[in-house]
N, C-alpha and C positions, 0 to 999 in steps of 0.2 A: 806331639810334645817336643820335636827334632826342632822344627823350623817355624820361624814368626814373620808377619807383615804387618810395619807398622804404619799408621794412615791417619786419616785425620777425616771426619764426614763434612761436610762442605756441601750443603744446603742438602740436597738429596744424594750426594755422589759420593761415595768412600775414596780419597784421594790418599794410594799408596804410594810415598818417595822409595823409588829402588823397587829393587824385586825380592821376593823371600830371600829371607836370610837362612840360612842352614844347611845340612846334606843334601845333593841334587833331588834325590828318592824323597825324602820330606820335604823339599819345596814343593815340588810335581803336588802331592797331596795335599798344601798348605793352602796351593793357588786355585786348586777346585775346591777347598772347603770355605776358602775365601768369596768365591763366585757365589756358591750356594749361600752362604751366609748373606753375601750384599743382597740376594736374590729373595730371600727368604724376608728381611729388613723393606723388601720394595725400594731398594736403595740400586744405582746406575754407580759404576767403580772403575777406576781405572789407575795405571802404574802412569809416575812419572819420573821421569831420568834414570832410565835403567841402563846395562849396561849390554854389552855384546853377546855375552853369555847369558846373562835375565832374559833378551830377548829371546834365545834360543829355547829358553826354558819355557815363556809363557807361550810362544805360538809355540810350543810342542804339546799344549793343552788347547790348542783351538781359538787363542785371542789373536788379532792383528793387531801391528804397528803401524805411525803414523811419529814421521820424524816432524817435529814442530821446530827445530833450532840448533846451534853449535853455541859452543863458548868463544867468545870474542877473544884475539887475542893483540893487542896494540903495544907496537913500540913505546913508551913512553918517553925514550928522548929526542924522537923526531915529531912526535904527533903534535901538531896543533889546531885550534879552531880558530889562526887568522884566516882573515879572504872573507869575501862578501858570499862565499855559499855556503859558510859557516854564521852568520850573522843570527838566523833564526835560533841558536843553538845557544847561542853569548846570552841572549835575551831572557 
């Protein structure tokens, strides 16, 4: 009753943003009641955007990671899409 994970089911697959929220000691317990829950549902789950320490937290119960991306970060007063190898992009 420490700590929550909040998700969204998504055809068959419980889609958590972030990692448990709460005391380190109740996430640890939130993220296997959560497993057991998706498990129990016949439901496949997984964290998305978590953070350095999430990570720490969920492979300290047995999940791996898999980096899928960063946040872009563009100058916006230099960036443009003239030039002809931006052309498909104007379009």
């Amino acid at each position: 009753g420490e700590a929550f994970i909040g998700y969204h089911l998504s055809g068959h697959t419980a889609v958590a943003l972030g990692e448990p929220i709460g005391p380190p000691d109740s996430c640890v317990a939130v993220a296997r009641a959560f497993a057991e829950f998706c498990d129990l549902n016949g439901w496949a789950f997984c964290y998305h955007q978590v953070t350095s320490e999430g990570r720490a937290l969920l492979t300290g119960v047995g999940l791996s990671s898999l980096k899928i991306g960063e946040e872009a970060i563009i100058d916006l007063e230099s960036f443009s899409l003239a030039g002809k190898s931006f052309k498909h992009i104007r379009n």
